[in-house]
Each structure stands twice: as C-alpha cells, then as structure tokens.
C-alpha positions in Angstrom: -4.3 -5.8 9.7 -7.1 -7.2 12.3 -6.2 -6.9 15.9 -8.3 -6.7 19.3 -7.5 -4.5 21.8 -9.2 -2.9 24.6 -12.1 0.1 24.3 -9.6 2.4 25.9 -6.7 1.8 23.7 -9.4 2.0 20.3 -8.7 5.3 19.4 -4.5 5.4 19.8 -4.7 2.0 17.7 -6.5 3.6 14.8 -4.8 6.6 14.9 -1.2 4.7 15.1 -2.1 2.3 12.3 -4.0 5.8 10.4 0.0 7.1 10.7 1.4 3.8 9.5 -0.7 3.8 6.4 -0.1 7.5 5.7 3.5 7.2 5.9 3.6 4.2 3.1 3.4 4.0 -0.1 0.1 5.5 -0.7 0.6 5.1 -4.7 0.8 1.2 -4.3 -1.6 1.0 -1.3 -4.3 3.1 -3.3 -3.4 0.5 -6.7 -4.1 -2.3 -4.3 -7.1 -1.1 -2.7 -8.6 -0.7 -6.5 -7.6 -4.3 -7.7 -8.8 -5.4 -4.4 -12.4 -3.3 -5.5 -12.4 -4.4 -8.5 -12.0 -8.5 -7.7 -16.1 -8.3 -6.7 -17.3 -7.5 -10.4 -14.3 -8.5 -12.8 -13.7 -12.0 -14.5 -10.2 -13.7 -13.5 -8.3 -12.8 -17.1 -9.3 -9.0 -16.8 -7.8 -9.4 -13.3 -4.9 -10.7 -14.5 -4.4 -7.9 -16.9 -5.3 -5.2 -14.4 -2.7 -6.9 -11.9 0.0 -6.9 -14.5 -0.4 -3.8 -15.5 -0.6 -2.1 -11.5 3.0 -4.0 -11.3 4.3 -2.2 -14.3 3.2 1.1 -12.9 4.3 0.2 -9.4 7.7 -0.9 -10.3 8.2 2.6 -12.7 7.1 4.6 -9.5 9.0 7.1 -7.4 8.4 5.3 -4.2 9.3 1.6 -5.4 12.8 3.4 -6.3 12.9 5.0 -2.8 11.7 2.1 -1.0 14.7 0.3 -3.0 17.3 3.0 -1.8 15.9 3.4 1.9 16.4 -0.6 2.2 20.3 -0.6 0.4 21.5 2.5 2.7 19.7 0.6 5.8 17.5 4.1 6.5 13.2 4.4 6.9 12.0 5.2 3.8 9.8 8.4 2.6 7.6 8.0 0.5 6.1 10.7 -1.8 3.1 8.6 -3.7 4.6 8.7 -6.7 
C-alpha cells in the first residue's frame, strides 16, 4: 500500500499498517514477498513453476483453511502462519 499522509501522523500509519501486516497471513505474505524477490533474477517458466507451486502450499495451509472458516461464520480471521 502507498499512501501520503502528514509528518505528524508518520509514525501511527506505520505502526497501524506494521499491525495489519502482522495480524495476516504471514505464511502467504512471506511466499509472496519471495516470488516477488525472486521475479529480478529468474526467467518467466521458472516463475511459473515457483508461482504454482507457492499456490499449492498456500492452499494446503492452516491459515488459507481459517481464512476460509473466518469468511463462512462472518468472524475476523486469526491467523497462525501456517
């Protein structure tokens, strides 16, 4: 996320989107962050495979099945990053 906001108001906005980001699905975000890493340096069929493979992994995880119960019973998740 890219926002402006004031000088004053820098340090609650970082710490408020620190929380937001902690609270996720650190498993997936970390996954991401590494595919994201990895896009510099890797040809677009080793991509491929590394993306296919972060979605298998993704969708066997803990927090993709509590993100999936959290929505169906209408409650915030919590995620574990697992």
């Amino acid at each position: 996320m890219n926002k402006v906001v004031p000088a004053a108001e820098l340090e609650k906005s970082v710490r408020e989107w620190a929380e937001r980001l902690a609270a996720g699905p650190t498993f997936a975000i970390g996954l991401s962050k590494r595919l994201l890493n990895r896009s510099l340096a890797a040809d677009m069929d080793t991509l491929f495979a590394e993306e296919a493979f972060t979605q298998a992994l993704v969708a066997n995880s803990e927090d993709m099945r509590e993100g999936i119960r959290s929505f169906m019973e209408k409650r915030s998740p919590a995620f574990k990053g697992r």
